[in-house]
N, C-alpha and C positions, 0 to 999 in steps of 0.2 A: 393265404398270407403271402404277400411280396416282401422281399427282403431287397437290401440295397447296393450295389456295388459301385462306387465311384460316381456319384449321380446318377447312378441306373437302377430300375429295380426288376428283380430278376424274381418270378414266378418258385416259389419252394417246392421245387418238383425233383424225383429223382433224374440224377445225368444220365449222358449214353455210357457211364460203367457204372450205374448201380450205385452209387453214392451219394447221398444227400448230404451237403454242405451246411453247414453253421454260420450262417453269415456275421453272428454279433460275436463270432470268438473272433480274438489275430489270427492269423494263417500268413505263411511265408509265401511275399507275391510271385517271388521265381524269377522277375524277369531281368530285361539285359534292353535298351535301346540306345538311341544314335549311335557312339562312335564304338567300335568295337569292345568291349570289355569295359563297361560303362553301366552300371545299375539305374535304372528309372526311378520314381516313385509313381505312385498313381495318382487320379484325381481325386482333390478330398473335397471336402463341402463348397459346395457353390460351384464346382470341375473345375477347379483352379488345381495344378499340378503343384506337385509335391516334393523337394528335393530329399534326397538322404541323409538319415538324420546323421549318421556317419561319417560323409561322404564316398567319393568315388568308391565302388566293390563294395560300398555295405550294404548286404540284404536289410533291407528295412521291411520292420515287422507293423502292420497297420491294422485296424479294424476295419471290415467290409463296409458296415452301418453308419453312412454320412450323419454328420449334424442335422439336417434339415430333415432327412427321410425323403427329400424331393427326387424325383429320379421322371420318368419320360412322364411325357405330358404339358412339355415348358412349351417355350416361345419359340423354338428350332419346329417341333411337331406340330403346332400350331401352324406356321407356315407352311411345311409338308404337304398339309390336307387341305390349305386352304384353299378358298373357293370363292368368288367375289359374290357377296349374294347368298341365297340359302343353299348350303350344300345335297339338299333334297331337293332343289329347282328343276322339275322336269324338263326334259328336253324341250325345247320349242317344236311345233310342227312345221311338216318341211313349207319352205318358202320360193318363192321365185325372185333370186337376187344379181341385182345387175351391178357388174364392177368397173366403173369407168378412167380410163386416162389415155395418155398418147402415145405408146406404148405397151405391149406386151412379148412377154417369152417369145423365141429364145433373143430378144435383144436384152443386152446386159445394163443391169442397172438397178442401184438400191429398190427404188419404187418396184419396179419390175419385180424383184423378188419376191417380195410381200406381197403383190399382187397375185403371182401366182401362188403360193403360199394359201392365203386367202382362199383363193377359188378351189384348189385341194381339196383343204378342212370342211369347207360349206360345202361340198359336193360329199365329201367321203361323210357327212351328217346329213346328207338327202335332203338336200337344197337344193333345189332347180337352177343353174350358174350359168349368166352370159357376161362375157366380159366384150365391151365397146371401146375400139381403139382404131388407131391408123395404121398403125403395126404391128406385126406378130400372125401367131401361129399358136395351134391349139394342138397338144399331142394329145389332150386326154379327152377318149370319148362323151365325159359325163358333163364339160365344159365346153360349152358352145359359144363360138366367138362373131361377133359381127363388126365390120372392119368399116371405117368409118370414109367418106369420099375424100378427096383433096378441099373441097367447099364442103362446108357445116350442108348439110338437107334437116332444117332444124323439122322438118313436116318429119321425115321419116326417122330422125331419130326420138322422135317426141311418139313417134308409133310404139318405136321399140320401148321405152320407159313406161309407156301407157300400158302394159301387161307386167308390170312387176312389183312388187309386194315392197320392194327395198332397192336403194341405189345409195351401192357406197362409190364415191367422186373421190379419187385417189390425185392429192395435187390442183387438179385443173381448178377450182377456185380460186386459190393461191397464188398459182404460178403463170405467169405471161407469154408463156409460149402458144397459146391457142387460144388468142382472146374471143375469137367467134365460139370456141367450143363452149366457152365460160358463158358467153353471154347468152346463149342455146340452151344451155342446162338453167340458169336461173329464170329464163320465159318458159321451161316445161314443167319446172319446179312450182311455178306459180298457178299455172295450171291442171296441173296433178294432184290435186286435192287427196286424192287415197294413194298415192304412193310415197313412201315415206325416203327422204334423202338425208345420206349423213357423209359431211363433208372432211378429207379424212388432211388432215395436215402433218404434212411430212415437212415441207418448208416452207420459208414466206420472205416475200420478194419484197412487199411493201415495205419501207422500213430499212432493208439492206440495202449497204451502200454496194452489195456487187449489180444492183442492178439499179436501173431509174426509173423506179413507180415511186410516187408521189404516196404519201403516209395519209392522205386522202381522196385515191383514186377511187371511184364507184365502184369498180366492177373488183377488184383483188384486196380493196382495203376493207371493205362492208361484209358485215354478216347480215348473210341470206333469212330473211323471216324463215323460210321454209324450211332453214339448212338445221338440222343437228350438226354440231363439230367435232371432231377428235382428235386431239393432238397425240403422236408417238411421244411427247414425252411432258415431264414437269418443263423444260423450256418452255417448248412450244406453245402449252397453255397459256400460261404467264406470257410469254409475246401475244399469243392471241387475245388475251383478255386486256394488254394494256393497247393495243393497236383497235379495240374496237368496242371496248365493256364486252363483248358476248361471254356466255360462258364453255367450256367444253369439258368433256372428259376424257381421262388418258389411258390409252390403251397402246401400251410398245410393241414395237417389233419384236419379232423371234426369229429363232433356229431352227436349222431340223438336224439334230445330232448326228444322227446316223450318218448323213451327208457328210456334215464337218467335220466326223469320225474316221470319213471314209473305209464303214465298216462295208465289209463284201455281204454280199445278196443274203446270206444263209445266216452269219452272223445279226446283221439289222432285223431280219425278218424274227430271229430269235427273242434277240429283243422287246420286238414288237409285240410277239406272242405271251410275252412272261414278264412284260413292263418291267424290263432289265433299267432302261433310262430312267423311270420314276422310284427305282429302291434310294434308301440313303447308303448303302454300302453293298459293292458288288466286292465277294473275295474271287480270283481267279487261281487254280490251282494247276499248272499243267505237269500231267504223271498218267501213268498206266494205274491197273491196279492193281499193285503188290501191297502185301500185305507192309515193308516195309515202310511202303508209305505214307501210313498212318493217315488214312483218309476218315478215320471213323474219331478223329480227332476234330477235323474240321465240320464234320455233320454237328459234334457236339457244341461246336463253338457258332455255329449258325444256329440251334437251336435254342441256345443263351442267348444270343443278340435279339432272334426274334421275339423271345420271351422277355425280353427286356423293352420290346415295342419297334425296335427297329427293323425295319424294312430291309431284310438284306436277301442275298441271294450268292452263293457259292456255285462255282461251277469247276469243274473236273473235267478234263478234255480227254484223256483215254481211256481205252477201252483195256479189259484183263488181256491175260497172252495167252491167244488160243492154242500155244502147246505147251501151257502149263494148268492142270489141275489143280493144285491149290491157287494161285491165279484166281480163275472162275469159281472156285469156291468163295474165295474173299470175296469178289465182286456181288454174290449172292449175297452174301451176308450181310453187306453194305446196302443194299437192299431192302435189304428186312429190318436195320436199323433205321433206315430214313423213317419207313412207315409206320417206326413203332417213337418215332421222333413228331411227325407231325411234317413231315418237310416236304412233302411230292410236288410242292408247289416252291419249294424254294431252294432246295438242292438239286442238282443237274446232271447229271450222268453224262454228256451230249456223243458220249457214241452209241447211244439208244438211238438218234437218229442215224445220222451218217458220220462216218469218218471224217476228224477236224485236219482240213489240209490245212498247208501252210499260213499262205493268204488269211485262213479265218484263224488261226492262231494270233497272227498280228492285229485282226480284229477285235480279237478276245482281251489283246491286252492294253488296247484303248480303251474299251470298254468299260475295262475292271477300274478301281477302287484300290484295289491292293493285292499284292501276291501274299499268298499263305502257302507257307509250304514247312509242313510239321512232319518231314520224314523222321524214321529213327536210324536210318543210315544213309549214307551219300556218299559215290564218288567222286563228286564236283560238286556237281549245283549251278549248271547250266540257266535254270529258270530266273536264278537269281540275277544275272548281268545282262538277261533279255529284259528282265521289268526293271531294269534301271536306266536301262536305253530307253525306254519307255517314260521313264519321272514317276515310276508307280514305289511307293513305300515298300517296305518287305516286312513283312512279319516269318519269322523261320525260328524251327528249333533251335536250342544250343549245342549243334552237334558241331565235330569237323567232320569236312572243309567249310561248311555252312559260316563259322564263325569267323573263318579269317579270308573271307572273298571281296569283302567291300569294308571300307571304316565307315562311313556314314549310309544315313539314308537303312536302317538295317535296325530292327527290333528282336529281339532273341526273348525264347522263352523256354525254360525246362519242360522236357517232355514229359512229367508228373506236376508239374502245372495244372491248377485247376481251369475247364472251359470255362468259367467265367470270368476267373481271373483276367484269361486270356481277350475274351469279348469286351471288357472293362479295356484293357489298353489298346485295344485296338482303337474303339470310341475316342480313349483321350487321345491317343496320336493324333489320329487323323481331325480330330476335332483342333488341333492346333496346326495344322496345315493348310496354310492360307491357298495353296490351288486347290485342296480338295472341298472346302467350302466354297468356293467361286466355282466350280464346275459342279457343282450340287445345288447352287444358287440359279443357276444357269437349267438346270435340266428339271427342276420344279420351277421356276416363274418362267422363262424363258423360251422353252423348248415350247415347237407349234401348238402341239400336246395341249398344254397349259394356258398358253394365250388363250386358244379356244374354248377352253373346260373356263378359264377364271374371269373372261371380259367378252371372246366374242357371243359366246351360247347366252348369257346373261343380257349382253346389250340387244341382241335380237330378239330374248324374251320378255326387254320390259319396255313400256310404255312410248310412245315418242314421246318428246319434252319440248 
């Protein structure tokens, strides 16, 4: 049986203290957000938030069990998982794919980026990658480039095209800068019967008054019999399609977070390892581990969120104090609760690897989602004013100093609070924080990841058209 919390439904399982909850009695929520000294409500049916029925400082008493019974499963998780195409779509087999434009890395420039990008992904999915250009330079052994003359050699680049499975033309259809290159690729294209060409439109000259082609020029206004199209966006199709009838498909650009992050080597690579970028809620906690801490607080509220279907992942940056014995005790025991939690894959210890310097602490708190930090004592609360420098939410006990460090920006919860209670607000906070759905918007459709997983693995595995 699932039971419900605030649009979520949460697995009737005993917590990490032995307690199994009543989800259709009231239960007092406990909690405290925005501005200091400020009681929340939660979300109630449909996740629409809740005011007090009291107002300001009244504990409002509510029942766990929404209206609908709806809880994960909606149209948020749908997108999450989605996949363009059958999400059992085997990989395609490796291919020999050739990337063409007038330019390549390290020269700077939208195109350029996605170009490189591009050849990455197909190479790091065991695609055979040559990229054909005038410029540039190849740092990665697995991308092999061949650099095009000052005159088109349409003989010898028709060589190079004649050994490839696939040629994505980045631009040079479109755009007037290389009209011999253009007109080079459409007499090989016509020719290459078994090599398949998809012409990738990033912009279009014809049309635009920044430059002077003629909205029936041959060579940059007409779609190629041979050419598949792709525009980067809903514009661009619609321009393409009203400039020519043809049709295309759209496939955007992306990111590579970690870059944008400028997360350091060990942080990204972490990431990478534990698809930190694909959760929908990273908690970051930075503390040693004293029992004060209350770190077996936060195992239990990752273990309600993921039982609630959310994709989360907690991380904890220090390590116990090796000259203290109970220290290392606690740390064991924490241990033994993950495992007895389900968590080795979602909870973090990371001085299991190496000691978090600095650098990757500042990493960690790009990264995160939100700072949790549910000590049962504090003398400050330092973490607190570094993830606000940050833009990251806070969720913290009702303790002091914890309560009187920040007025906003700041979710307080009793520390006999129930985890799921506590999993339940954090959901609705941050589900009403327009940056952290933009950047969770961004790291599922957006991120290279993604492009490749939801349009480019799919367009290479299906049919030409």
């Amino acid at each position: 049986m699932a039971e419900a919390f605030c649009g979520l439904k949460f697995a009737a399982s005993v917590t990490a203290f032995g307690v199994l909850q009543d989800c259709a009695s009231p239960v007092e929520w406990g909690f405290e957000g925005g501005r200091r000294g400020r009681r929340s409500g939660f979300a109630g049916a449909g996740g629409e938030r809740g005011g007090c029925a009291g107002g300001e400082g009244f504990d409002r008493r509510v029942s766990c069990q929404n209206e609908t019974g709806e809880g994960h499963g909606g149209d948020d998780d749908e997108v999450f998982h989605a996949c363009w195409g059958s999400s059992d779509r085997a990989t395609p087999g490796a291919l020999k794919i050739a990337l063409v434009h007038y330019s390549y890395a390290p020269v700077i420039g939208g195109v350029e980026t996605v170009l490189a990008a591009h050849a990455r992904l197909l190479a790091e999915h065991g695609h055979e990658v040559t990229v054909i250009c005038r410029r540039g330079e190849s740092d990665d052994p697995r991308v092999r480039l061949e650099r095009l003359g000052e005159k088109v050699d349409a003989v010898g680049l028709e060589g190079w095209l004649a050994g490839q499975d696939v040629v994505f033309l980045h631009n040079v259809t479109t755009m007037p800068f290389d009209r011999a290159l253009t007109a080079a690729l459409a007499r090989a294209a016509e020719r290459l019967a078994g090599v398949r060409f998809v012409a990738w439109i990033h912009d279009l000259a014809a049309g635009n008054p920044d430059y002077e082609i003629a909205a029936n020029d041959e060579l940059l206004a007409r779609a190629h019999p041979r050419y598949e199209y792709v525009a980067v966006s809903e514009l661009r199709r619609r321009q393409w399609e009203a400039l020519t009838g043809a049709r295309s498909r759209v496939i955007p650009n992306g990111v590579d977070p970690s870059r944008v992050l400028g997360l350091t080597e060990r942080v990204g690579e972490l990431a990478a390892r534990h698809g930190l970028l694909d959760r929908e809620i990273v908690l970051l906690h930075p503390t040693r581990l004293l029992r004060r801490k209350n770190v077996e607080l936060g195992l239990a509220v990752t273990a309600a969120l993921t039982a609630a279907g959310k994709a989360c992942a907690y991380l904890v940056t220090g390590p116990p104090d090796p000259h203290n014995a109970a220290s290392q005790g606690y740390a064991a025991e924490l241990g033994v609760l993950r495992a007895r939690l389900g968590l080795e894959k979602d909870a973090f210890f990371l001085h299991e690897d190496a000691p978090v310097e600095e650098r990757d602490l500042a990493s960690l708190y790009a990264l995160a989602d939100a700072l949790f930090f549910p000590s049962r004592q504090e003398g400050f609360g330092l973490p607190m004013l570094e993830a606000a420098l940050h833009r990251l939410p806070i969720f913290c006990a009702a303790i002091e100093p914890l309560d009187t460090l920040l007025t906003d920006g700041v979710t307080l919860f009793t520390l006999d609070a129930d985890p799921a209670q506590i999993a339940c607000e954090i959901v609705a906070q941050l589900g009403e924080t327009d940056s952290w759905r933009a950047r969770r918007q961004v790291r599922q459709e957006y991120a290279w990841a993604a492009v490749y997983r939801n349009y480019l693995a799919p367009l290479l595995a299906s049919p030409p058209t």
